[in-house]
Backbone as CSV, one residue per row, in Angstrom:
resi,resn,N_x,N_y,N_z,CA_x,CA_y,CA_z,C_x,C_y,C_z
1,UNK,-19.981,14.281,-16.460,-20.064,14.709,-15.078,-18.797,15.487,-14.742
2,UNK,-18.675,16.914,-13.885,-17.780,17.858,-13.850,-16.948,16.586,-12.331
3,UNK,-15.499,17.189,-12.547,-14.839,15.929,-11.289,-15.139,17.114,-10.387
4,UNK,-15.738,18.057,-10.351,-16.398,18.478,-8.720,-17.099,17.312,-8.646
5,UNK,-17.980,17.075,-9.119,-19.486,16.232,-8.768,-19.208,15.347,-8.716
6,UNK,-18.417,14.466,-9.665,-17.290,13.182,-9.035,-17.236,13.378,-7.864
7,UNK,-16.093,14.528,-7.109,-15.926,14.141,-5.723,-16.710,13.619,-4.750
8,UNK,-18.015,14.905,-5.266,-19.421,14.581,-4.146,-19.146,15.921,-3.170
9,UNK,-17.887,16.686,-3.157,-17.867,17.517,-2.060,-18.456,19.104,-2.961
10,UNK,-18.977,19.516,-1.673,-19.145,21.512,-2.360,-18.113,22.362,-2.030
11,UNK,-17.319,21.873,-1.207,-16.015,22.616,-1.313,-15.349,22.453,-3.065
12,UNK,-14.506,23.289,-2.771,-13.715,23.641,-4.385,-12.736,22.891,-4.144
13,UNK,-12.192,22.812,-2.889,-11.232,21.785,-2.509,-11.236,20.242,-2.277
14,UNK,-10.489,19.807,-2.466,-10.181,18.062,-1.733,-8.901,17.663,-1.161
15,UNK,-8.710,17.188,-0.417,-7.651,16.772,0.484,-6.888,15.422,-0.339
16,UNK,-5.994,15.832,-1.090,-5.073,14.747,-1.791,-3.971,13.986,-1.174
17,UNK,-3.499,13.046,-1.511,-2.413,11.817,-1.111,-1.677,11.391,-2.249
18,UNK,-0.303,11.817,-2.154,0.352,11.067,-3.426,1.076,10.073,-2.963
19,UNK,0.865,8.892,-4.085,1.362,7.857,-3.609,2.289,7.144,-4.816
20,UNK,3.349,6.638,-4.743,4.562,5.664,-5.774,2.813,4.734,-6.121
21,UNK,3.485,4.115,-7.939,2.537,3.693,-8.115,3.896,2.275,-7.778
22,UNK,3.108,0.865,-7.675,1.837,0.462,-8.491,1.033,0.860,-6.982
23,UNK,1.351,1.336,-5.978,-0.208,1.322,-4.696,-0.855,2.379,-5.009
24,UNK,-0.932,3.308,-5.742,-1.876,4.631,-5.944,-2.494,3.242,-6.515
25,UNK,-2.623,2.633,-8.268,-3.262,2.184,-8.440,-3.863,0.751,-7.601
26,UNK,-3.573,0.010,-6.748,-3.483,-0.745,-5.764,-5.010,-0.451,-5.294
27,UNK,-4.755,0.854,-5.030,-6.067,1.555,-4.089,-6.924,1.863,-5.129
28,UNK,-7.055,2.041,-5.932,-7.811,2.573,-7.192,-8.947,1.394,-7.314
29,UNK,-7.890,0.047,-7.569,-8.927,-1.070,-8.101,-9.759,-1.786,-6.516
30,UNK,-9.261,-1.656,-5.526,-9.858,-1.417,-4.292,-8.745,-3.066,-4.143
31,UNK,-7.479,-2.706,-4.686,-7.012,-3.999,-4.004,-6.473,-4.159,-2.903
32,UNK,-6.315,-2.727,-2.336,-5.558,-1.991,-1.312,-6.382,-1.132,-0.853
33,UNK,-6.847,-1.332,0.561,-7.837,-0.580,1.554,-7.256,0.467,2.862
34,UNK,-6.027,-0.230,2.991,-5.231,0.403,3.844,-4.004,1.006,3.280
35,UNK,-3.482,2.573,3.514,-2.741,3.060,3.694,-1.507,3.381,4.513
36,UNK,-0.551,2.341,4.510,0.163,3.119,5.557,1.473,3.960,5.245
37,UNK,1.699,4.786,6.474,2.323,5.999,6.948,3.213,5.836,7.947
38,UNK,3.683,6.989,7.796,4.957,7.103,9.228,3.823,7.900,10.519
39,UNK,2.607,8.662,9.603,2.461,9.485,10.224,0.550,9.498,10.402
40,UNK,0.346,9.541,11.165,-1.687,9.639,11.105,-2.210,11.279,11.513
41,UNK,-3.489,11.563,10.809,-4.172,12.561,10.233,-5.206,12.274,11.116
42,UNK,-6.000,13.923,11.652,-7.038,13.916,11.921,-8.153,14.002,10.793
43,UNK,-7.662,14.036,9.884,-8.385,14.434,8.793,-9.135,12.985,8.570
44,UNK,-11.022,13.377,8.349,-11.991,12.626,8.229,-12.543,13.209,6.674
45,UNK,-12.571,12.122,5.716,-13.526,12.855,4.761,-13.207,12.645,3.440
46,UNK,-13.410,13.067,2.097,-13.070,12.956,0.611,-11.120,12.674,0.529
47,UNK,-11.069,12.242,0.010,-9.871,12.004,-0.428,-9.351,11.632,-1.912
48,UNK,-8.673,12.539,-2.438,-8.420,12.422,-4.086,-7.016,11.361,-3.878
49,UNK,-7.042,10.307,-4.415,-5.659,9.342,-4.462,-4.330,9.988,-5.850
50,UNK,-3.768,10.213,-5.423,-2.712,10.618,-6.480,-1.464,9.604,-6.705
51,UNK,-1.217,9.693,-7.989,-0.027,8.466,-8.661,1.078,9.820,-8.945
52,UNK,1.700,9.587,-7.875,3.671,10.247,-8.237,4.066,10.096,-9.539
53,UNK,4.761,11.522,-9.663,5.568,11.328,-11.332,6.277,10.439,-11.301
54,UNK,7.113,10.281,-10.110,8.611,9.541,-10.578,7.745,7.947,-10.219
55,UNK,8.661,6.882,-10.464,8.400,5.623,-10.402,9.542,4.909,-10.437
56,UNK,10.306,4.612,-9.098,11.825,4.094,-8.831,12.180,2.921,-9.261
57,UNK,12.710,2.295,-9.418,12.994,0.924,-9.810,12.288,0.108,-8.814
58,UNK,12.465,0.250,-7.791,11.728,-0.738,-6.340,10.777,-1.028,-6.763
59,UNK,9.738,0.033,-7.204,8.447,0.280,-7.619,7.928,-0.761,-8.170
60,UNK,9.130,-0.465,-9.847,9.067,-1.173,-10.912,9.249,-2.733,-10.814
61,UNK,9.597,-3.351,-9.867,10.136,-4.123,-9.449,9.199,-4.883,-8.811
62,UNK,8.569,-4.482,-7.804,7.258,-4.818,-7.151,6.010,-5.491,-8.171
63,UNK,6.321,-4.555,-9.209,5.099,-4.558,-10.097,5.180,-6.278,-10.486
64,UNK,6.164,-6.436,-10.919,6.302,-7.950,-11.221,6.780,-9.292,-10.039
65,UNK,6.652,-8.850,-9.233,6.516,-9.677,-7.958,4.872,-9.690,-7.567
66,UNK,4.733,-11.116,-6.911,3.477,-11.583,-5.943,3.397,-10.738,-4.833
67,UNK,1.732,-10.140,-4.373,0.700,-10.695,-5.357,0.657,-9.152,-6.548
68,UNK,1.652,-8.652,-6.612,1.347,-7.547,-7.245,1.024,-7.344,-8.740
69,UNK,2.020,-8.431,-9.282,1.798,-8.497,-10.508,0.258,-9.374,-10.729
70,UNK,-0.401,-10.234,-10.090,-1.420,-11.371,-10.123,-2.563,-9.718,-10.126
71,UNK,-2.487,-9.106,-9.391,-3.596,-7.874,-8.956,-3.715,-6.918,-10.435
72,UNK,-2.699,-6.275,-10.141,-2.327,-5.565,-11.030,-2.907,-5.926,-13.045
73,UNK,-2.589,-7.912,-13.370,-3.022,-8.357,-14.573,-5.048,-8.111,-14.303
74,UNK,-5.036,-8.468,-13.256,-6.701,-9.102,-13.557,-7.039,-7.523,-13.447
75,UNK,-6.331,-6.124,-13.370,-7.389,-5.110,-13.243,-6.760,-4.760,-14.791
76,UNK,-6.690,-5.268,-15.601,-5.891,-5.145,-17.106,-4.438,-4.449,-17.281
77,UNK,-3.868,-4.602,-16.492,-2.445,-3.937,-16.415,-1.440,-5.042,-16.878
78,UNK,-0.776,-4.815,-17.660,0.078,-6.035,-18.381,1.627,-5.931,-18.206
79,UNK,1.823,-4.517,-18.106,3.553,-4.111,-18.162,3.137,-2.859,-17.146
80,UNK,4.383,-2.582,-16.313,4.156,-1.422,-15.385,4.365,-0.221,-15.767
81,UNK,4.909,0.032,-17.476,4.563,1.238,-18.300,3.401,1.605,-18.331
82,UNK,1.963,0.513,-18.299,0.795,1.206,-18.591,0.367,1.735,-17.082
83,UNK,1.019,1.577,-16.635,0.592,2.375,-14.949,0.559,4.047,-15.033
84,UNK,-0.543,4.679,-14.868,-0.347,6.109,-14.948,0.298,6.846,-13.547
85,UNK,0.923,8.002,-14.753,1.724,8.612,-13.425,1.611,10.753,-13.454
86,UNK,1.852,10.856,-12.494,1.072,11.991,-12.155,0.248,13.015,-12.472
87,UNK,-1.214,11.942,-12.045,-2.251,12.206,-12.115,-3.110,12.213,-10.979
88,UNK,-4.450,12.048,-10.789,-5.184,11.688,-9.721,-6.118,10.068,-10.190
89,UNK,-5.963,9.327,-9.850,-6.378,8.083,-10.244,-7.940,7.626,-9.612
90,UNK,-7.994,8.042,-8.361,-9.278,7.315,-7.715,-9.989,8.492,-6.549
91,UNK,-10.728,8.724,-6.132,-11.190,9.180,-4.764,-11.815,8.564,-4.280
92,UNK,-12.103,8.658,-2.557,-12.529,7.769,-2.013,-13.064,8.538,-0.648
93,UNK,-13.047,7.960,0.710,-13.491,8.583,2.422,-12.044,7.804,2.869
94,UNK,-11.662,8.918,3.200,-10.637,8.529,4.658,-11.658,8.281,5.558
95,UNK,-11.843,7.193,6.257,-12.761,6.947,7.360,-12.022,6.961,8.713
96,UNK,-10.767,6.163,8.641,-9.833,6.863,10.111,-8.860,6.342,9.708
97,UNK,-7.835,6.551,10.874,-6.517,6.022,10.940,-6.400,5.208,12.673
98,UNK,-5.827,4.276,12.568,-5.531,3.114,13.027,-3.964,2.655,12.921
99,UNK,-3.512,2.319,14.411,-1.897,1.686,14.590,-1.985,0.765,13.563
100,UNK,-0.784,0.514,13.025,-0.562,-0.598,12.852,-0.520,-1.884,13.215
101,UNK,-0.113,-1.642,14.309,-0.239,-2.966,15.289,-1.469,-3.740,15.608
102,UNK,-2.579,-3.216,15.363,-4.400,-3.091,15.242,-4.347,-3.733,14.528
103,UNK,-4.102,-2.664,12.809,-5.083,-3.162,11.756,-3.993,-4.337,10.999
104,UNK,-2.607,-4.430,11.464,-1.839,-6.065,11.145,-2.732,-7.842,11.455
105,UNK,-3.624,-7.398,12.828,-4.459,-8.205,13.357,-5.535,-8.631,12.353
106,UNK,-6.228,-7.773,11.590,-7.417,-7.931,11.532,-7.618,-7.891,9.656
107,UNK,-6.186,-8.021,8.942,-6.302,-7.375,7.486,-5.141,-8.943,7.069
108,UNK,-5.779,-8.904,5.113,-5.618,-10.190,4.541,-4.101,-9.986,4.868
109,UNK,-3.535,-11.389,3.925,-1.955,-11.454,3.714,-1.766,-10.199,2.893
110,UNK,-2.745,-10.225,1.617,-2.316,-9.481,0.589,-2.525,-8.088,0.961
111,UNK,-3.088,-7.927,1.869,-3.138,-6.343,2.258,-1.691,-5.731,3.016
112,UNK,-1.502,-7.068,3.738,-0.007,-6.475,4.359,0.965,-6.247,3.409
113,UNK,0.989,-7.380,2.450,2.311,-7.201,1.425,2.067,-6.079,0.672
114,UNK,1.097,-5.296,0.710,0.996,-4.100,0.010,0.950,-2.766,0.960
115,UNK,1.618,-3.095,2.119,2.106,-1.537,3.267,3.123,-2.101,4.106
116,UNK,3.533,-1.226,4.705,4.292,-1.013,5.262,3.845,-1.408,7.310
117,UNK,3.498,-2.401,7.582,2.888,-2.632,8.913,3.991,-2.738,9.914
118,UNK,5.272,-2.487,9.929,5.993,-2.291,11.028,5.540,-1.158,12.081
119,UNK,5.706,-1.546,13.444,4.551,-1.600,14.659,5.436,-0.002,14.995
120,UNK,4.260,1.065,15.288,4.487,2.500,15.489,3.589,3.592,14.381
121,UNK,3.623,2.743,12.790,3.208,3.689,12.053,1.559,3.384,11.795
122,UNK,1.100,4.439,10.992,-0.291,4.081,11.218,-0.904,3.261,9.888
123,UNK,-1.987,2.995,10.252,-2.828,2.708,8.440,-4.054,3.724,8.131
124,UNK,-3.854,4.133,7.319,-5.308,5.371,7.214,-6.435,4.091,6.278
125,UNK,-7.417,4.189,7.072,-8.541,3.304,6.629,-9.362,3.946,5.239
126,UNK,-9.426,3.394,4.100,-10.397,4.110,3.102,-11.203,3.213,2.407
127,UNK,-11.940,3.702,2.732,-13.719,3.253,2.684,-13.995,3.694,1.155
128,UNK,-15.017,3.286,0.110,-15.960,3.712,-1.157,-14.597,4.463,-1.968
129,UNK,-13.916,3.624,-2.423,-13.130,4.005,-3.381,-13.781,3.864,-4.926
130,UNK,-13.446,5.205,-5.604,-14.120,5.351,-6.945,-13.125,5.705,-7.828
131,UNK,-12.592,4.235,-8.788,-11.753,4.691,-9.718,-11.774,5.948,-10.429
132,UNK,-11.323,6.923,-10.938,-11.944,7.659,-12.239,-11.470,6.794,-13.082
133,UNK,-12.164,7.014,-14.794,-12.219,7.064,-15.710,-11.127,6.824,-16.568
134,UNK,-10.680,8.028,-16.441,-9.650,8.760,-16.771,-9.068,9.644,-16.135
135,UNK,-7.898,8.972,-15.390,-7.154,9.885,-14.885,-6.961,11.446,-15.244
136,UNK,-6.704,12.396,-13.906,-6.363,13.573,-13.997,-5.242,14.488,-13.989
137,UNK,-4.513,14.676,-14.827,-3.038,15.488,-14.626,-3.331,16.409,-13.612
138,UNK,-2.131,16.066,-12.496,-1.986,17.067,-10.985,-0.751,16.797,-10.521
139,UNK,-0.358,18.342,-9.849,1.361,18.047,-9.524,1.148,17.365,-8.149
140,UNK,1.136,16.628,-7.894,1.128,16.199,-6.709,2.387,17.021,-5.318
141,UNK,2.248,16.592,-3.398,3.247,16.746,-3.171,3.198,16.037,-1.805
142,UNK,4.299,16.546,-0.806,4.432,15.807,0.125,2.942,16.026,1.340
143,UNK,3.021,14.908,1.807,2.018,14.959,3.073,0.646,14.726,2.358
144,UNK,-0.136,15.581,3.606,-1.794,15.811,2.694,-1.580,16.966,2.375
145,UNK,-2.411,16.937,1.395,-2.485,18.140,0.277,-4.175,18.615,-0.099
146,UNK,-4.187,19.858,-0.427,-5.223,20.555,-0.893,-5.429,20.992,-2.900
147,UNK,-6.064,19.976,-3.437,-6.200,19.869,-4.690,-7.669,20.331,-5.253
148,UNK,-7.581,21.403,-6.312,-8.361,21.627,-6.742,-8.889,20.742,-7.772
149,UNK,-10.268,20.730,-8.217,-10.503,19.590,-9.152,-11.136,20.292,-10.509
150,UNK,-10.801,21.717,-9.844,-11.655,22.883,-10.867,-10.427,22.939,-11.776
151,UNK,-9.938,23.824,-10.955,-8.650,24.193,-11.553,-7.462,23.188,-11.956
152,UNK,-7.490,21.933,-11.224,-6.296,21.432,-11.340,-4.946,21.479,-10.608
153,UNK,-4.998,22.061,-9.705,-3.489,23.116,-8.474,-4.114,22.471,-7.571
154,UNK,-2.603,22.814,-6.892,-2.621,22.018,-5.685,-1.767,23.278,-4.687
155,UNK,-2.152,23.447,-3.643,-1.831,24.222,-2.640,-1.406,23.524,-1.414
C-alpha cells in the first residue's frame, strides 16, 4: 500500500508534528492520546506523528522511569536505542484542541505523566491512531508542518 493511501488523504500533503521520542512513540502505540503544547491549532484533520532526530538525555531518562518504561516494554521496546528517530512513526485525526485545565479533569494518571498539563497550555486531542509498519525517514521541524508522503519533504 503507497503511504498516500496509508494516510487516507487526496491531498499530496499532510500536516506533520515532531515530537522527542519516547512520546512520538507513546502516541504511536496509542499509549498517549493527548498532546500537549504551549500552543493550540485550528487545524482539524490527518496528522503524520514524527520522532525528532535528536533524543536528549531527559528523554533518555524518561524512557526508564514509570509508567514509561512499563508502556514502552509491553509495545516490545527493551532499551531506548531501539526507539526510532527521525522518521514518521504513526498517523492519526487531530480531532481538536482543548485547555488543559479541561482535559487534566477528565484523562488517566498515565496520560498526564506523559504531557505537560500545567494550566494555560493546550492538549491537541488525537483520535484513530495508525502505527506504520515501518517507519519513514523525514526531516522533521518546528510547529505544524506540511509533509509530503510522496516525496518525502517537508515544507
Amino acid at each position: 500500500m503507497s503511504q498516500q493511501r496509508l494516510l487516507g488523504d487526496e491531498s499530496r500533503t499532510v500536516k506533520a508534528l515532531s515530537l522527542t521520542q519516547p512520546w512520538a512513540t507513546l502516541i504511536a502505540v496509542s499509549a498517549k492520546q493527548y498532546e500537549t503544547r504551549s500552543w493550540g491549532t485550528q487545524y482539524r484533520g490527518p496528522l503524520a506523528i514524527h520522532a525528532s532526530k535528536g533524543f536528549p538525555r531527559y528523554a533518555i531518562q524518561a524512557c526508564l522511569t514509570q509508567p514509561f518504561s512499563r508502556v514502552l516494554y509491553e509495545a516490545g521496546i527493551r532499551y531506548p536505542a531501539q526507539l526510532p528517530l527521525g522518521c514518521i512513526v504513526a498517523v492519526c485525526e487531530l480531532e481538536s484542541c482543548v485547555r488543559t485545565e479541561f482535559a487534566s479533569r477528565i484523562i488517566s494518571d498515565q496520560e498526564k505523566a506523559f504531557g505537560d498539563y500545567t494550566p494555560g497550555r493546550w492538549a491537541w486531542v488525537l483520535k484513530h491512531v495508525r502505527k506504520l509498519d515501518t517507519p519513514v525517514p523525514a526531516r522533521g521541524s518546528l510547529g505544524l508542518w506540511d509533509w509530503d508522503p510522496v516525496t518525502q519533504e517537508c515544507g
